[in-house]
C-alpha positions as protocol buffer text, in pm:
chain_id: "A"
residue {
  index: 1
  type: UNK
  ca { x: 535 y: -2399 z: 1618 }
}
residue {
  index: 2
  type: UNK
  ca { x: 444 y: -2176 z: 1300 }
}
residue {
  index: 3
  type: UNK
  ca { x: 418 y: -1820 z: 1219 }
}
residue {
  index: 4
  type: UNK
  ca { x: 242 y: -1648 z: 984 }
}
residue {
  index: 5
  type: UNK
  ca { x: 458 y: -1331 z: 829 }
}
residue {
  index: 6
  type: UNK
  ca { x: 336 y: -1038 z: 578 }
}
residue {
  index: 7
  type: UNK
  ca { x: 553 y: -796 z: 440 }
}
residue {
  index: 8
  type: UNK
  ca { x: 471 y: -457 z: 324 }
}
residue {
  index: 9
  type: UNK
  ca { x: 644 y: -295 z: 31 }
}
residue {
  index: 10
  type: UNK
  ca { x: 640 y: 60 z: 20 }
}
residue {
  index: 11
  type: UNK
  ca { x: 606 y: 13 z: -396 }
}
residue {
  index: 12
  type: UNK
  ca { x: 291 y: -207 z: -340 }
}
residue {
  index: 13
  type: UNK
  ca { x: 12 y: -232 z: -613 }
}
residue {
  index: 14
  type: UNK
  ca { x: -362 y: -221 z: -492 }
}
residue {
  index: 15
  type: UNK
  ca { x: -517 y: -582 z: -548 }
}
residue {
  index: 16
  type: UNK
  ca { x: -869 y: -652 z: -530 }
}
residue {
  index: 17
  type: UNK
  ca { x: -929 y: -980 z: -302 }
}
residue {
  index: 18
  type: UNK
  ca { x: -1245 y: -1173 z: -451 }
}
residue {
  index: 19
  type: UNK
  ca { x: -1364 y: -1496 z: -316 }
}
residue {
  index: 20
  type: UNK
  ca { x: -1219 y: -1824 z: -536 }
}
residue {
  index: 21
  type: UNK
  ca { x: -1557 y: -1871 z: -657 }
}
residue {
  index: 22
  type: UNK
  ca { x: -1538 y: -1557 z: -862 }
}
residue {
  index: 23
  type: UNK
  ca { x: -1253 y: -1691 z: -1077 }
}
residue {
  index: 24
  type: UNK
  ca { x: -1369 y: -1827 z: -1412 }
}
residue {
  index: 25
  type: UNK
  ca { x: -1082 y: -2002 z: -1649 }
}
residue {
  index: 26
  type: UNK
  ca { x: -1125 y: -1901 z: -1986 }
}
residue {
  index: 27
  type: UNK
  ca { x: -912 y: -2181 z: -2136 }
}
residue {
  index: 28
  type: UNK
  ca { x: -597 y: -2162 z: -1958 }
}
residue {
  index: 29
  type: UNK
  ca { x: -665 y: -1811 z: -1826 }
}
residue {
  index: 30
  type: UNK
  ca { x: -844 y: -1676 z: -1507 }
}
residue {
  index: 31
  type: UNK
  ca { x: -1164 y: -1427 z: -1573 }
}
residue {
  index: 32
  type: UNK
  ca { x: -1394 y: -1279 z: -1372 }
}
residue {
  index: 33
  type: UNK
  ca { x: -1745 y: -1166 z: -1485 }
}
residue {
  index: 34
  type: UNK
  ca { x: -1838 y: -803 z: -1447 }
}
residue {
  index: 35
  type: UNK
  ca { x: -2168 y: -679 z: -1368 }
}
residue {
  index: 36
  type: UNK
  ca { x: -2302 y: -388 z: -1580 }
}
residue {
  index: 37
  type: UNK
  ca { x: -2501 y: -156 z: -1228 }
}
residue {
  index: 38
  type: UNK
  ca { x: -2716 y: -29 z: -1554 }
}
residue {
  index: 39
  type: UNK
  ca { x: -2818 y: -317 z: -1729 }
}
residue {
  index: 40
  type: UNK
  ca { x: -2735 y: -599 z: -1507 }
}
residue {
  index: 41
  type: UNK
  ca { x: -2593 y: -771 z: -1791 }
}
residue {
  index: 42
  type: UNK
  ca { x: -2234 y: -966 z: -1754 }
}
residue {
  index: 43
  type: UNK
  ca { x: -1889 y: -921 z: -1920 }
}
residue {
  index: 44
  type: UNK
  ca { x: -1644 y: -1162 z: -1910 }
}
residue {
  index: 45
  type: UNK
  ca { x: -1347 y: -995 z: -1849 }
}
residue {
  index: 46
  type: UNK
  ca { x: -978 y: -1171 z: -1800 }
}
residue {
  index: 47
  type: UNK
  ca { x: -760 y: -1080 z: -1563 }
}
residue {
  index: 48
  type: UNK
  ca { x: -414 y: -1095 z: -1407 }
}
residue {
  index: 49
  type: UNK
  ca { x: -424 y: -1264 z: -1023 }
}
residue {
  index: 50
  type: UNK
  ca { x: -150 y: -1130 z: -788 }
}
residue {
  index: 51
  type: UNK
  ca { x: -147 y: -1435 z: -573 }
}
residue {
  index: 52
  type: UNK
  ca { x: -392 y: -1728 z: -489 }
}
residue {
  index: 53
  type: UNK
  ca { x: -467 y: -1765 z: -85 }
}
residue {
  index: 54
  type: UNK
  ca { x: -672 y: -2101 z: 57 }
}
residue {
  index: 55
  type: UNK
  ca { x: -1013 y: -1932 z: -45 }
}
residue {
  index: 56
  type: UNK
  ca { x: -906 y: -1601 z: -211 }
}
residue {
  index: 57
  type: UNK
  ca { x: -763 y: -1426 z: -506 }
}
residue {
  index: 58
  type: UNK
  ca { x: -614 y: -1120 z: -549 }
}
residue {
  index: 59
  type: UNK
  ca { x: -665 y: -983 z: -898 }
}
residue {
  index: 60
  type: UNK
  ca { x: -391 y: -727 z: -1048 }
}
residue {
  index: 61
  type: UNK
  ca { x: -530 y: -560 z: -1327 }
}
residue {
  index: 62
  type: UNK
  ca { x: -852 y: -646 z: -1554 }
}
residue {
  index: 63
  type: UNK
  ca { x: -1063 y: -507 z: -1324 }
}
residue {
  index: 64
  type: UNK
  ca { x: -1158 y: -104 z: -1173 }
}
residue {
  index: 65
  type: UNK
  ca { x: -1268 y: -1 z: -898 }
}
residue {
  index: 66
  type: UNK
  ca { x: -1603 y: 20 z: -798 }
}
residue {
  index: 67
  type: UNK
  ca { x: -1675 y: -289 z: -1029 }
}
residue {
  index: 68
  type: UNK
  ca { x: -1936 y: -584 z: -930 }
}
residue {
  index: 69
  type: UNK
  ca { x: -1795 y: -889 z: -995 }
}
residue {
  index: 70
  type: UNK
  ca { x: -2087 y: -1192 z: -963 }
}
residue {
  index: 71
  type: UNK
  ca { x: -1882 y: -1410 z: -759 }
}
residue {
  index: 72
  type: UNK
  ca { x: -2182 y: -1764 z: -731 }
}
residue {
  index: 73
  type: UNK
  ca { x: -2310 y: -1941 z: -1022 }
}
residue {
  index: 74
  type: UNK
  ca { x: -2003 y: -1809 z: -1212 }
}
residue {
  index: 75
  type: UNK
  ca { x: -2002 y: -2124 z: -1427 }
}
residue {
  index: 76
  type: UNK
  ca { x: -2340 y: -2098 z: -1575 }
}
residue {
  index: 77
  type: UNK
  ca { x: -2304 y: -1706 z: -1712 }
}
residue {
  index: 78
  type: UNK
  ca { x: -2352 y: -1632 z: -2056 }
}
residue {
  index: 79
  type: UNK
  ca { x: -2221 y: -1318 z: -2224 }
}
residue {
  index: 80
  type: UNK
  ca { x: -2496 y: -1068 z: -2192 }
}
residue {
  index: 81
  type: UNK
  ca { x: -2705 y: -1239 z: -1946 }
}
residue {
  index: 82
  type: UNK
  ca { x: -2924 y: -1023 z: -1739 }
}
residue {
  index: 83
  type: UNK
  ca { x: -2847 y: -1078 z: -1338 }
}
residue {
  index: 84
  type: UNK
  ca { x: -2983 y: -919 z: -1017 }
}
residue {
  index: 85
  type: UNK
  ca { x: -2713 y: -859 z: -760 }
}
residue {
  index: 86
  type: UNK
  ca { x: -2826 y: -934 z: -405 }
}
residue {
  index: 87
  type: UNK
  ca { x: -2848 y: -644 z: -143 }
}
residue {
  index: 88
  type: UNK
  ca { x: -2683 y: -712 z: 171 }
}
residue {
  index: 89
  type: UNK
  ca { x: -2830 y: -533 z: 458 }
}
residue {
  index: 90
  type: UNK
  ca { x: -2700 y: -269 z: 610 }
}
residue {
  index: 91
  type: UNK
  ca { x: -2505 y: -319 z: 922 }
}
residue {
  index: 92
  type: UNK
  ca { x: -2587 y: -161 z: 1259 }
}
C-alpha cells in the first residue's frame, strides 16, 4: 500500500506549474520562452524550478504573472521569432 502526502506551509511561495515540455536548458540551466501578447515574438528567459513532478515543473522566479510561456516546439525557437499562440475554446 502507498500514500500520496502534501504539506502546506503557511510561508509558501506561489509557483507557476508548466508542462515539462516548456522547459528549455540553456547550457546547464532551465529556461522557458516568453511570449510577447504584442508582438508575438519570444524571449528566452531563465528561470529557477521549485520542484520537478513526472510531467510538470514548478518555476520559482524568472517568470510574472499573466505571462505566455510557448510550451510545444520549444526546441526550435529563435530569439525574436514571431509565434501565434493557439486559442482554446471557451468552456461551457
Amino acid at each position: 500500500m502507498t500514500a500520496t502526502l502534501s504539506f502546506e506551509r503557511p510561508d509558501a511561495v506561489p509557483v507557476a506549474e508548466v508542462p515539462l515540455a516548456a522547459i528549455f536548458q540553456r547550457g546547464t540551466r532551465p529556461a522557458v520562452w516568453v511570449v510577447d501578447k504584442t508582438t508575438g515574438a519570444v524571449e528566452l528567459r531563465l528561470v529557477v524550478i521549485a520542484r520537478w513532478r513526472n510531467d510538470t515543473a514548478a518555476i520559482l522566479s524568472g517568470v510574472k504573472d499573466g505571462e505566455l510561456i510557448a510550451t510545444a516546439g520549444v526546441h526550435k525557437l529563435e530569439v525574436g521569432q514571431i509565434v501565434k499562440p493557439l486559442q482554446q475554446a471557451a468552456r461551457p
